[in-house]
Structure formats: structure tokens, C-alpha cells
VOGU-3710 file (C-alpha; in Angstrom, 3 decimals, decimal comma):
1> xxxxxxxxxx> -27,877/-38,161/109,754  -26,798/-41,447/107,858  -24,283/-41,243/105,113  -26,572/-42,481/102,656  -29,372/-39,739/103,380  -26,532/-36,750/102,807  -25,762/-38,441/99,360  -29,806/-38,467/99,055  -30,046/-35,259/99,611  -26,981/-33,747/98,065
11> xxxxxxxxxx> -27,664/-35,568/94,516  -31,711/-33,862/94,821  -30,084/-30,395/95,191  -27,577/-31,433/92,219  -31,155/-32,489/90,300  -32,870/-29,614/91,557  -30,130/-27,332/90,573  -29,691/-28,507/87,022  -33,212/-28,953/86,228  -34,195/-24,958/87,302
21> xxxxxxxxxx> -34,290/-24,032/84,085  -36,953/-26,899/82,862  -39,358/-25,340/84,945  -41,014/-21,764/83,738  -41,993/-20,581/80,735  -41,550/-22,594/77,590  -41,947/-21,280/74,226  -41,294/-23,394/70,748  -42,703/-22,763/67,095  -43,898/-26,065/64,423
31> xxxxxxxxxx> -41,444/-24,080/62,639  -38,610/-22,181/62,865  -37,704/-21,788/58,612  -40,694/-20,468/57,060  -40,401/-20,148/52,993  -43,304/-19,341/50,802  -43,861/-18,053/47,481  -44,490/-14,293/47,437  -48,224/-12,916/47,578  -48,819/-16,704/49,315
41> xxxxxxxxxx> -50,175/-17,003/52,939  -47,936/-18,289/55,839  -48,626/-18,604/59,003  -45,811/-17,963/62,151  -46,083/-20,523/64,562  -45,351/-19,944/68,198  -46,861/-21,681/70,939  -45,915/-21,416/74,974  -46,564/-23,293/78,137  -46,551/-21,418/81,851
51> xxxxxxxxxx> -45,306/-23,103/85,292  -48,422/-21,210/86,581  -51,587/-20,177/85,810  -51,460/-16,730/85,286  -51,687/-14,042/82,404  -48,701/-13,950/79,980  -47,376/-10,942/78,147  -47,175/-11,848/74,256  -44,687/-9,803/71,573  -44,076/-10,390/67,918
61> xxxxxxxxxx> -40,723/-8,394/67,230  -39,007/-7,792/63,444  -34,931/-7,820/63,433  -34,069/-6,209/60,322  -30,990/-6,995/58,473  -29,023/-3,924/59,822  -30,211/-4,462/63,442  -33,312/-2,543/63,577  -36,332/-3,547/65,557  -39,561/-3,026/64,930
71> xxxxxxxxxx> -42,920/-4,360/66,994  -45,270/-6,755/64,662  -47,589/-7,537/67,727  -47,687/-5,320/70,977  -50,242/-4,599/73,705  -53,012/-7,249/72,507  -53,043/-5,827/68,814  -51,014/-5,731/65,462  -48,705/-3,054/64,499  -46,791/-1,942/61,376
81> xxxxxxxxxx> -48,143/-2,890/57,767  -49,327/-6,138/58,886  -51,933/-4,842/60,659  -54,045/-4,874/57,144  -53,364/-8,677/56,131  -52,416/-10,695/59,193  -54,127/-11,929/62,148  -53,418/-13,547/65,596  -54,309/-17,360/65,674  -53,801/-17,839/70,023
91> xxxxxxxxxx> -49,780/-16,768/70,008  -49,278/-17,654/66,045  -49,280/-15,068/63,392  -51,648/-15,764/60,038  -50,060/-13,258/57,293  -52,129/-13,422/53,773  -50,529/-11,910/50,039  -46,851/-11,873/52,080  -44,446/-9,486/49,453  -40,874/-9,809/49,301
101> xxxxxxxxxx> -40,494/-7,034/52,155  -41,807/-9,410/54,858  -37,990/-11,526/54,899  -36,447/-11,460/57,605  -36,432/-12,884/61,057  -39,547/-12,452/63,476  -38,991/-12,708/67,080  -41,613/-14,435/69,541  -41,334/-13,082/73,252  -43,260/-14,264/76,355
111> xxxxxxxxxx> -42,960/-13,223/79,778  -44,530/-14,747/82,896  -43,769/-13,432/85,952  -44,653/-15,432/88,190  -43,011/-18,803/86,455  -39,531/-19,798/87,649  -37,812/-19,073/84,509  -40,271/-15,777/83,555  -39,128/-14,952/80,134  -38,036/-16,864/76,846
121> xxxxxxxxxx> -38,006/-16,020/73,376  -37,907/-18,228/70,045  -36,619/-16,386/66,104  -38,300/-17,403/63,045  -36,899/-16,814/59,609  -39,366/-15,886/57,170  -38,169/-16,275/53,417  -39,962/-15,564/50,622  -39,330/-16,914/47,543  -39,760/-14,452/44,321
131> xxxxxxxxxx> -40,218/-15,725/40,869  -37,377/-14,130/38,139  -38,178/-11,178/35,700  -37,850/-10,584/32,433  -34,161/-10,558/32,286  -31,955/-7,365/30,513  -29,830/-8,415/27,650  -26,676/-7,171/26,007  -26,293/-8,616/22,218  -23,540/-6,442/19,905
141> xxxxxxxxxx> -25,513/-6,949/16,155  -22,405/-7,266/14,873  -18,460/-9,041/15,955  -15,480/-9,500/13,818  -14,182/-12,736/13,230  -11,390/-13,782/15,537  -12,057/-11,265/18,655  -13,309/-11,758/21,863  -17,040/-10,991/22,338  -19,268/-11,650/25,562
151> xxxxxxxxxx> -22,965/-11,509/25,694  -24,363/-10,509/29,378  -27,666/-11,214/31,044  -29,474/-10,163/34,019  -32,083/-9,797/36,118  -32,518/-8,966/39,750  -35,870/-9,204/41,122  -35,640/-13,182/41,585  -35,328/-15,103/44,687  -33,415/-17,159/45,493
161> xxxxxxxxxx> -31,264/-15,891/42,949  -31,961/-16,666/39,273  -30,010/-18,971/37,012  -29,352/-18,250/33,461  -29,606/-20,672/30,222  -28,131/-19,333/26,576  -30,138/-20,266/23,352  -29,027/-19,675/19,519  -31,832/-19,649/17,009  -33,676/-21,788/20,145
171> xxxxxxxxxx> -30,751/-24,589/20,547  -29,896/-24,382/24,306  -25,872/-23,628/24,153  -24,572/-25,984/27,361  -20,837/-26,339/28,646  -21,199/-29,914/28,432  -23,013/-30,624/24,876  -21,156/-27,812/23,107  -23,450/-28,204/20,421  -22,077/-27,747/17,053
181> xxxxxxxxxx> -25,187/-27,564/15,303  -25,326/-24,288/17,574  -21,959/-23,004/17,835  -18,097/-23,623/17,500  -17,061/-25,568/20,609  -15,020/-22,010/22,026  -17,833/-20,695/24,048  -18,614/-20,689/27,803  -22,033/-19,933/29,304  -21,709/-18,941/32,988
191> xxxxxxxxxx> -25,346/-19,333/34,768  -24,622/-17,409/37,945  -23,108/-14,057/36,506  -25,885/-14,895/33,099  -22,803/-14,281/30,375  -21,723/-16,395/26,821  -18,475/-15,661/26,630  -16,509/-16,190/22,879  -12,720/-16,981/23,071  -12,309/-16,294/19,488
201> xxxxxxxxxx> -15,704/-15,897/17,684  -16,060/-17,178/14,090  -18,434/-16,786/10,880  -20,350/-19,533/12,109  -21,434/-17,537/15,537  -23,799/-15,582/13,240  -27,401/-16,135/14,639  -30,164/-14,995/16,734  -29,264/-14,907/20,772  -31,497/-14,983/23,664
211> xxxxxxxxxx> -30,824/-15,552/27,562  -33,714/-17,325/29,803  -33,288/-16,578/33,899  -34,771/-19,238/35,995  -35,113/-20,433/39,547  -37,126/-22,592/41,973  -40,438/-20,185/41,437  -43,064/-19,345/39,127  -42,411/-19,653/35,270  -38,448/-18,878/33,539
221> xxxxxxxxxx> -38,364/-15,307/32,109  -36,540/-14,595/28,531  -35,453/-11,584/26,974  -36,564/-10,664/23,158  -33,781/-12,404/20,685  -31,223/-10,190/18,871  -29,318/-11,402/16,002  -25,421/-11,104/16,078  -23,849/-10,849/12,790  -20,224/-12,220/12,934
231> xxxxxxxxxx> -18,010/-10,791/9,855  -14,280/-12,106/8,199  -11,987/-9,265/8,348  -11,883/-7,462/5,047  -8,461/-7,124/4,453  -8,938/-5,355/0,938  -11,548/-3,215/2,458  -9,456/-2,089/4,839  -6,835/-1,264/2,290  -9,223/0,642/0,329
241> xxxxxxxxxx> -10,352/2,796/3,111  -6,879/3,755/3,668  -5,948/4,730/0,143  -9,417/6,675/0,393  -7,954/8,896/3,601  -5,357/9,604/2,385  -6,418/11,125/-0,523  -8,912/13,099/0,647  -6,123/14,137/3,144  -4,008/15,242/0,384
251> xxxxxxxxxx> -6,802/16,843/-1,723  -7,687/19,000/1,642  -4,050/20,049/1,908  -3,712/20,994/-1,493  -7,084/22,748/-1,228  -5,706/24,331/1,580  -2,322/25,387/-0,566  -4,333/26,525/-3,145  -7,013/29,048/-1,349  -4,056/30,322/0,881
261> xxxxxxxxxx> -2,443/31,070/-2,772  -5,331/33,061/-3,797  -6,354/34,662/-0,496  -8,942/32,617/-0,201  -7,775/32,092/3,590  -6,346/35,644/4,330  -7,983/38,335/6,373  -7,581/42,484/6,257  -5,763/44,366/8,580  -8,232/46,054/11,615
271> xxxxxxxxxx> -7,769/49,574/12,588  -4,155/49,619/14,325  -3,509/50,756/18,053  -0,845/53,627/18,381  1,103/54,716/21,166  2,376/58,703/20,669  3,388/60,296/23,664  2,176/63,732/23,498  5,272/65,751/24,717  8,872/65,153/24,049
281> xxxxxxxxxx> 12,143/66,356/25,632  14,521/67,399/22,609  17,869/65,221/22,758  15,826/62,384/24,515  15,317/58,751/22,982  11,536/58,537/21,446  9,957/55,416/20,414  6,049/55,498/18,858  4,383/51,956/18,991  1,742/50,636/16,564
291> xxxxxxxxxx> 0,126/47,456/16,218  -2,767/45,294/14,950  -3,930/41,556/15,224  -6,471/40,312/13,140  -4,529/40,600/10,026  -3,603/37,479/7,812  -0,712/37,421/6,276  0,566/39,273/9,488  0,225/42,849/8,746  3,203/45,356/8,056
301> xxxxxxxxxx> 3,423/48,791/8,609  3,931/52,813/7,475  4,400/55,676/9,970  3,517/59,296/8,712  4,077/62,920/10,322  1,915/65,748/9,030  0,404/63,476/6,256  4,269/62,653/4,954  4,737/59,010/4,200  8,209/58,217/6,818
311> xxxxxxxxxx> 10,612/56,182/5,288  13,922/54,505/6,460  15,383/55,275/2,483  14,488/58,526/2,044  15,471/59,946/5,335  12,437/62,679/4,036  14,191/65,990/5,519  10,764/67,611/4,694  9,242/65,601/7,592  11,617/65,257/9,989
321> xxxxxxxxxx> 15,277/64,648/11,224  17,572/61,967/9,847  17,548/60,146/13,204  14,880/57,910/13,385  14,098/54,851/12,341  10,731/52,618/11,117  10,218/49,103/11,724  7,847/47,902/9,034  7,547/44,085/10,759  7,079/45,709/14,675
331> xxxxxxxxxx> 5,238/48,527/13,601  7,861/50,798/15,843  9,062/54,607/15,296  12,255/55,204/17,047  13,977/58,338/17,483  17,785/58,060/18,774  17,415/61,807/19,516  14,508/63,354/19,224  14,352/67,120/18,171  12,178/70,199/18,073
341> xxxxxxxxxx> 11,844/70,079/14,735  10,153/66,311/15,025  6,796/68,151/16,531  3,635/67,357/14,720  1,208/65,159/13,909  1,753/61,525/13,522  -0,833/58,168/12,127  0,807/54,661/11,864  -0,803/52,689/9,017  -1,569/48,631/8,770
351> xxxxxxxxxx> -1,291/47,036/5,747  -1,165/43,181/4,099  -2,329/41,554/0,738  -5,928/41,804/1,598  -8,177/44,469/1,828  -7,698/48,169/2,410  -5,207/49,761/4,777  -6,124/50,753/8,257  -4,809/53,682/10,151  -4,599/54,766/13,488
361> xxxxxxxxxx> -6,120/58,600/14,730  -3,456/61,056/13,755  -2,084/62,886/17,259  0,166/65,491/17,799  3,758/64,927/19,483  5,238/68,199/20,952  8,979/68,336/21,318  10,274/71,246/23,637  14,254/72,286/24,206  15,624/72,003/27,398
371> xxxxxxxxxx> 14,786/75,639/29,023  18,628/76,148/30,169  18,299/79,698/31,825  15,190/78,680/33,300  16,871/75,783/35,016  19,712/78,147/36,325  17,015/80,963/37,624  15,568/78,111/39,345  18,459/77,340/41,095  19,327/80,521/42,435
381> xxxxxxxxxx> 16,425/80,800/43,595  16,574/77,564/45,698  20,070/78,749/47,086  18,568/82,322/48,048  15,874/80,701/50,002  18,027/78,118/51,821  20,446/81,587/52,924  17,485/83,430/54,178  16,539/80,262/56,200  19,758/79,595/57,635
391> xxxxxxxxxx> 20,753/82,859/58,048  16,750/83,834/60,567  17,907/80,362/62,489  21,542/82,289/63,513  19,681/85,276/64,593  16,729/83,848/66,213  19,844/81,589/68,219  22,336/85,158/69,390  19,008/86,850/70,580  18,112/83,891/72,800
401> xxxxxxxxxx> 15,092/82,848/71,095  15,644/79,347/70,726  17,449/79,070/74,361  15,814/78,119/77,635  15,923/81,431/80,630  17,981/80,596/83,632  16,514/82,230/86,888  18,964/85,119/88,281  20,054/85,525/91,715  17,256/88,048/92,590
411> xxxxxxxxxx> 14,762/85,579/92,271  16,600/82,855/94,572  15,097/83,641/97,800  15,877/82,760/101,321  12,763/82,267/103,251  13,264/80,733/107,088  10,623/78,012/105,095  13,943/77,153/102,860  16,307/75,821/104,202  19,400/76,320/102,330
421> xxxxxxx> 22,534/75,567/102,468  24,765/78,598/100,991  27,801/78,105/103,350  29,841/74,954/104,999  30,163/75,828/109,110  31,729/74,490/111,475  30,416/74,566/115,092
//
């Protein structure tokens, strides 16, 4: 073979080898950025040409933002929502009244088996465009002179997103223009985020707002107008006010003073609880406990025995000893030592300003002497029965019955089955 028929035939199986691809299926689209106003009619365009004669396999595919698929056209027929309002045109999709939920990208697949290159796909974005809504607005009715006050509009239906443009009393307010027949020159409309922002708002300001959203569709949207009312600080106002609180502070105070003075404010003594143990050792420390809450002034307090008013003056012989003591402010009874002669029955009794005293349920404390004889009998007692007891263990030990029996000699036995050793041998 001649050189120049190798380099013939090595630059055709470069060719051939570069060019694979060119042969097979071929799929395009008229266009591959569809936008249309919503509830227009739009149709997808996809078109394909085979190597071969033969029948193709046609799918219309929906790539969600997040990722998600979902089949538009599958198996010869429509799927999803679409299958109400759209209809095949050869490979194209026709889609009539499109809503804002049909953005997104659309995916046209064709497979031919039998082609050299048997599969190839084309994506379509589908935008439509939504005209604004009525837009929400946020207008205070009223400012102070010399703050910082911002007006806010929005609206979120539109699409591409919506512009916004600030009127007062139906002048447009503009960055560039700051119109003084509108405004002071210290404001800033922003028409992405929709706000009119005051640096430091004056008098002047006072009028009737409104915000208007707009974008590349349909008609601009406003919101009703509000008036602002912009006020001069009142400095004598202010002053007033503040006189004003505080007297009526110091009225309340001294109406306070004054109904606390009368008893206006004070409440009676409830029906104290007591604490009387019921039995006593004589020459013991005693203390009986009485108390109440709900009393205002705090309430103070009287102990009795037998009906006998108990005082820490009197030292009343008639009702008891000269040992105890009352606490008028705890509400306590305390006997240092408590005697016989203490037994009987004792009430505690709550008392303030107000009302009528309360008293506890009279109950009776019995003091008993120490039993001395009766302590001693005891005792012997105790020492009688630990004799007897030691005393049956010493017999019960010398007559052997708490020792183990050791076999005697009789019962060792020499059978010619034992084999015993009893004596050392020598052979």
C-alpha cells in the first residue's frame, strides 16, 4: 500500500471517528426559554430527526426545583394535570390557561434504537410571568417630629418580582426628584424591599401615603391611602403629664396612709391553730404553740388554762405555776418545768385592732410525776429474769445438755471387715 493511501485512509477513520456522534438521533426545540403571561397558551416545541426509519419512543419529563421528576407525556398519552388543557402537536406540547405552577423546566426525551447515537434529550424552561397584587401596607397614623419612621410595602404573588413606587397625597416621592412640594428632601424609597424610609421626619411629612407594586405584567396594584399625622414634641405637655402623675401618686399614697389609719385596710384575726400535747412528764420542758395568718395588723396573742386569762405579770398562782412564760408576738406557752399541778385545759386566743377575737378548741394537757417505785420494781424485775436465764444455761451445760456424746469403748468394734490398727508390731 502507497504512503499516500494509509494517510487516506487513516484521516477517514479520524473523520469517521469524530463525526459518530452526527449521525443518530437528533432532537432540538424553536425554543428553549419559553415565557408567557399566566392563564396564556404556550406551546413546547420539540422536534427530532432518526438515522433510520423506524418507530421512536417519545417522553415529556418535569424536573422540579428540588429534583423531583414527574412524567408530562408517557406511553402515547398525557399524564399529570395537563392532561385536561394540553395537547400533543407531532413531538410539541400545546398547553392552554398555563397557571403559575407550570414553571419549571420540561424535559424532551427520544430514543431510537436502531440509530447510531439511539438516545438524546433537549430541557425547556417554562416561565410564567404573573401580574402583582394588591400590595399590604404599613402606615403609623401618627410620628413625632424628629424620629425615625419607615413605611413598608409588599406583595408577593408577582412575577418576576414586583417593584414598588411611593406617592404622598398622589405626588410620586423619587430618590432623584426629592420633591419638596411632597416631602423634606430626608427620605429614601427603596423599590425592591417596597419601604420610605424617614431619617428624621418633620411637621411637613403630614399627609396621605400610598405604595403602588409594579412589574413587566398586567396592570400596577396600590394599596388604600392612610394618612400619617407627624406632631412637634410638646414639651409643656409633657411637663404637665408629669406634674399630673405625680400627684395622683401622692394622693394614692396618702389615701393609702389614711385608710390604713382608720382600718380601712386591716383584716380580723381567723380562728388560730394550737399545738397542746396531751400528756406531760412533770419536771420536763413544755412549750404550747399557737398561731394564725390572715390577720392585719399581724395578730397577737392570750393563752388561758381552765378559762383563766395566763399572764407573764401576774404569775396567776390560781392557774398555774410561776414557771412559764407567754409570748404575746409568737403566740408560744413555755414551761421551764412543767408540773402536776399545770394539768388542765388550755385555748390560745388571736387578737388585733379589727374584729372579734378568735380562739382555738380548748384541750386538756395531763401532767403525771415520775412513778419512782414503779421504775425500781421494774428493774428488779429485769435483774430476776436475767438470773433465772443465766442461771437454766449453767445447769442445762453440767448435765450435758448443750454438749455433743462421745462414743465409748464398747461401741468401738473390731470386725475382721475393720481393719484397725490398735498396736505398732514388728515382724
Amino acid at each position: 500500500m502507497s504512503p499516500s493511501a494509509c494517510i487516506s485512509l487513516f484521516v477517514g477513520y479520524f473523520v469517521a471517528l469524530c463525526c459518530r456522534d452526527a449521525f443518530g438521533v437528533d432532537v432540538w426545540s424553536d425554543n428553549l426559554d419559553v415565557r408567557v403571561n399566566e392563564f396564556g397558551e404556550v406551546i413546547l416545541s420539540c422536534k427530532y430527526r432518526l438515522e433510520k426509519e423506524q418507530p421512536a419512543r417519545l417522553e415529556w419529563k418535569k424536573v422540579s426545583p428540588n429534583g423531583d421528576i414527574s412524567f408530562v407525556y408517557f406511553g402515547n398519552s398525557l399524564a399529570g394535570d395537563l392532561l385536561a388543557r394540553a395537547e400533543m402537536m407531532d413531538s410539541s406540547i400545546r398547553i392552554k390557561a398555563v397557571t403559575r405552577s407550570d414553571s419549571g423546566k420540561y424535559r424532551c426525551e427520544v430514543s431510537a434504537p436502531q440509530d447510531s447515537r439511539i438516545f438524546q434529550e433537549i430541557t425547556i424552561d417554562l416561565n410564567i410571568y404573573v401580574a402583582p397584587s394588591v400590595p399590604v401596607c404599613d402606615i403609623p397614623s401618627t410620628a413625632m417630629s424628629g424620629s425615625v419612621v419607615e413605611l413598608k410595602c409588599r406583595e408577593n404573588e408577582g412575577y418576576p418580582a414586583s417593584e414598588y413606587k411611593w406617592f404622598k397625597n398622589g405626588v410620586l416621592l423619587d430618590n432623584q426628584g426629592q420633591n419638596t412640594k411632597a416631602t423634606n428632601a430626608t427620605y429614601r424609597v427603596d423599590k425592591v424591599s417596597g419601604s420610605l424610609h424617614f431619617n428624621v421626619v418633620a411637621k411637613a411629612d403630614t399627609g396621605e401615603y400610598y405604595c403602588e407594586a409594579y412589574n413587566t405584567i398586567g396592570v400596577a396594584q396600590k394599596c388604600s391611602a392612610k394618612k400619617m399625622q407627624v406632631d412637634d414634641l410638646n414639651i409643656a405637655g409633657i411637663v404637665a403629664a408629669a406634674v399630673i402623675v405625680a400627684l395622683v401618686i401622692l394622693l394614692c399614697g396618702f389615701g393609702v396612709f389614711y385608710a390604713h389609719r382608720r382600718g380601712y385596710c386591716s383584716i380580723a384575726p381567723s380562728v388560730p391553730v394550737c399545738d397542746i400535747p396531751s400528756t406531760a412528764m412533770s419536771g420536763s420542758v413544755v412549750e404550747l404553740k399557737c398561731r394564725e395568718n390572715e390577720g392585719y395588723p399581724a395578730s397577737e396573742y392570750k393563752w388561758f388554762k381552765n378559762g383563766v386569762l395566763l399572764d407573764n405579770q401576774g404569775q396567776n398562782t390560781k392557774a398555774t405555776n410561776a414557771t412559764y412564760r407567754v409570748d404575746k408576738v409568737s403566740g408560744s406557752l413555755h414551761f421551764n418545768v412543767v408540773a402536776k399541778a399545770d394539768t388542765g385545759e388550755y385555748y390560745c386566743e388571736a387578737y388585733n385592732t379589727i374584729g372579734v377575737a378568735q380562739k382555738c378548741s380548748a384541750k386538756k394537757m395531763q401532767v403525771d410525776d415520775l412513778n419512782i417505785a414503779g421504775i425500781v420494781a421494774a428493774a428488779v424485775i429485769v435483774a430476776l429474769v436475767i438470773l433465772l436465764c443465766g442461771f437454766g444455761v449453767f445447769y442445762a451445760h453440767r448435765r450435758g445438755y448443750c454438749s455433743r456424746r462421745k462414743p465409748s469403748e464398747k461401741e468401738i468394734t473390731n470386725k475382721e471387715s475393720d481393719f484397725k490398727h490398735t498396736k505398732s508390731f514388728v515382724i
